[in-house]
Structure formats: C-alpha cells, structure tokens
C-alpha positions, 0 to 999 in steps of 0.5 A, spaced: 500 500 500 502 506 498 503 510 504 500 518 502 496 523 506 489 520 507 488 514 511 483 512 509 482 504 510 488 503 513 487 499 520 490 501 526 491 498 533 492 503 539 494 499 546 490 503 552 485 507 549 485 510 542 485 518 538 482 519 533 487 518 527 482 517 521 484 510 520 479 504 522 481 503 530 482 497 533 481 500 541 486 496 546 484 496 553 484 492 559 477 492 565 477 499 562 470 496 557 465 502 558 471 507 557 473 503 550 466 503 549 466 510 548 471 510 545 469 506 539 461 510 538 465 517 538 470 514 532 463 510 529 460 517 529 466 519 525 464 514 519 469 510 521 470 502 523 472 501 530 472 495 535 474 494 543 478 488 544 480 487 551 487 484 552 493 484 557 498 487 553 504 484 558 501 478 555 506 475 549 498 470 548 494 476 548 498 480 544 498 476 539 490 475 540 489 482 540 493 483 533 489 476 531 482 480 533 484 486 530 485 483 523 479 477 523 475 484 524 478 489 521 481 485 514 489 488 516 493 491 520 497 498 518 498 502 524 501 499 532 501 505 536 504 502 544 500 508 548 498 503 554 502 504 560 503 503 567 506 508 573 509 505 577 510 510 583 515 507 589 522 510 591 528 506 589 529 502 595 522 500 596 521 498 588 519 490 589 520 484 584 513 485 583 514 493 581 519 491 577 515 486 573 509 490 572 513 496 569 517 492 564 511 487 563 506 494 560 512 497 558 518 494 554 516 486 554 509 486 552 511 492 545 517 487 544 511 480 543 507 486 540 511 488 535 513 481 533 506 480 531 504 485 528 511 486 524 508 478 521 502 482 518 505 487 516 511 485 512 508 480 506 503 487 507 509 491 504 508 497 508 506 499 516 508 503 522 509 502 529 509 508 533 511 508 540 510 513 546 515 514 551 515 519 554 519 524 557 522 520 562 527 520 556 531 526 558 529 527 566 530 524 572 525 521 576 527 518 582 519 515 585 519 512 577 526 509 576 522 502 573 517 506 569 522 510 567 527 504 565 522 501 562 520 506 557 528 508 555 527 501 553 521 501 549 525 508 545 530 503 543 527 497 541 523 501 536 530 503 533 533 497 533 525 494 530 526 501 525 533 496 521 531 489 523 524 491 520 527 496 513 525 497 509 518 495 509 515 497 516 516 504 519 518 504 527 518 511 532 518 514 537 515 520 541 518 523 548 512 529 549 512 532 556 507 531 561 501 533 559 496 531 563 496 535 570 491 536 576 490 543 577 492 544 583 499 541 579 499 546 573 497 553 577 504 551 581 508 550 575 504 557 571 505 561 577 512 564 576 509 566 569 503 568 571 507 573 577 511 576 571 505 576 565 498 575 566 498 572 559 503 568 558 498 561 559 500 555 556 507 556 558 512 554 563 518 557 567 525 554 566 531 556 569 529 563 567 527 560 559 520 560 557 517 554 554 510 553 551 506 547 554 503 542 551 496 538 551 493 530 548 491 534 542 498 536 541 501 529 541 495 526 537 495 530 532 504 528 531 501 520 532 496 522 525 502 526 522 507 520 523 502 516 521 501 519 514 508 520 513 513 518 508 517 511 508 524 515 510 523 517 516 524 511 520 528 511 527 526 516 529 525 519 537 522 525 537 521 530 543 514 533 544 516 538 549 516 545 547 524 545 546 525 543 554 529 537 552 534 542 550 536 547 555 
C-alpha cells in the first residue's frame, strides 16, 4: 500500500485507549470496557470502523490475540501505536520484584511480543508503522519512577533497533512529549512564576529563567496522525514533544 496523506482504510491498533487518527481503530484496553466503549461510538460517529478488544498487553498470548482480533475484524493491520502504560510510583529502595515486573511487563516486554506480531502482518503487507510513546522520562530524572522510567528508555530503543531489523518495509518511532496531563492544583504551581511576571503568558512554563510553551493530548495526537501519514524515510526516529525543554 502506498503510504500518502489520507488514511483512509488503513487499520490501526492503539494499546490503552485510542485518538482519533482517521484510520479504522482497533481500541486496546484492559477492565477499562465502558471507557473503550466510548471510545469506539465517538470514532463510529466519525464514519469510521472501530472495535474494543480487551487484552493484557504484558501478555506475549494476548498480544498476539489482540493483533489476531484486530485483523479477523478489521481485514489488516497498518498502524501499532504502544500508548498503554503503567506508573509505577515507589522510591528506589522500596521498588519490589513485583514493581519491577509490572513496569517492564506494560512497558518494554509486552511492545517487544507486540511488535513481533504485528511486524508478521505487516511485512508480506509491504508497508506499516509502529509508533511508540515514551515519554519524557527520556531526558529527566525521576527518582519515585526509576522502573517506569527504565522501562520506557527501553521501549525508545527497541523501536530503533525494530526501525533496521524491520527496513525497509515497516516504519518504527518514537515520541518523548512532556507531561501533559496535570491536576490543577499541579499546573497553577508550575504557571505561577509566569503568571507573577505576565498575566498572559498561559500555556507556558518557567525554566531556569527560559520560557517554554506547554503542551496538551491534542498536541501529541495530532504528531501520532502526522507520523502516521508520513513518508517511508523517516524511520528511527525519537522525537521530543516538549516545547524545546529537552534542550536547555
């Protein structure tokens, strides 16, 4: 299939929800059903085909299941975006095995299994994409979040390592966006300085005296869509989503 700006009857499999991306959706979720549910009636109001398929994705089974499903329902298979986590929150010391197998289970084992069936539908297709989010935890520090954090430097890399051993046919990238879900209380205490220094610079955050802008889920989504409709040679990729903060 020839890969251009419209995704129209391409299939797209998104683990742990799913945005709207133009393509017929196969919306990934686990005990999440009335919350999938919704989410397919809003992608059906679009004129588009979508269905919920309940699936532990840390499962080397399920994945394969989950892909499986996707293609008995939807014909094929053009699109695997690794959007499922699992914050794991727990200073260093205190971290258990269990933590650990958590992290790694959503993070980095289950995107590995996932990817390899995935990849199986997409190669004789001749074309895919697999898109990984990962986060900023790429460039920061977290210390209550050292296994997610691990886990997601591994899910980053994994798609640079799937973007050579799947060339030139299947597409990997991944995306670091900064947070972009806050509580308000969270987001008044980050504006605040700004705020204090020009009561209309909402949207954008303070950092070490440099102003960056902030961003939200349409933000990432809407890069999710451009690196769908993208070209084959952009492949490999890590892109940061944070405004240029990465960068300081």
């Amino acid at each position: 299939m020839t890969w251009t700006q419209d995704l129209s009857g391409r299939v797209a499999l998104v683990t742990g929800g799913a945005e709207r991306v133009g393509a017929d959706v196969a919306v990934n979720h686990l005990e999440r059903a009335q919350a999938a549910a919704e989410t397919v009636a809003a992608l059906e109001a679009t004129g588009r085909r979508a269905v919920a398929i309940e699936a532990d994705v840390s499962s080397a089974g399920e994945g394969a299941r989950l892909v499986e499903q996707t293609v008995a329902e939807l014909g094929r298979l053009d699109i695997l975006i690794h959007n499922a986590s699992t914050f794991v929150r727990r200073p260093f010391l205190e971290l258990t095995e269990e933590d650990f197998e958590t992290s790694f289970g959503v993070g980095l084992r289950g995107p590995f299994f996932l990817s390899q069936a995935a990849a199986r539908v997409m190669l004789p297709q001749g074309s895919g994409r697999i898109i990984a989010l990962a986060g900023n935890s790429l460039y920061e520090a977290w210390p209550d979040y050292v296994s997610h954090a691990l886990a997601k430097a591994g899910l980053a890399r994994l798609m640079e390592l799937l973007a050579v051993a799947l060339s030139p046919a299947v597409q990997c990238t991944a995306i670091a966006p900064d947070r972009i879900l806050w509580t308000s209380a969270e987001h008044d205490h980050h504006q605040r300085g700004v705020r204090a220094q020009d009561g209309a610079a909402a949207g954008l955050v303070e950092l070490e005296g440099v102003r960056f802008r902030t961003g939200s889920a349409q933000d990432v989504a809407a890069l999710v869509v451009e690196l769908c409709k993208a070209g084959p040679y952009l492949n490999g990729a890590i892109i940061p989503l944070d405004g240029g903060k990465s960068r300081l």
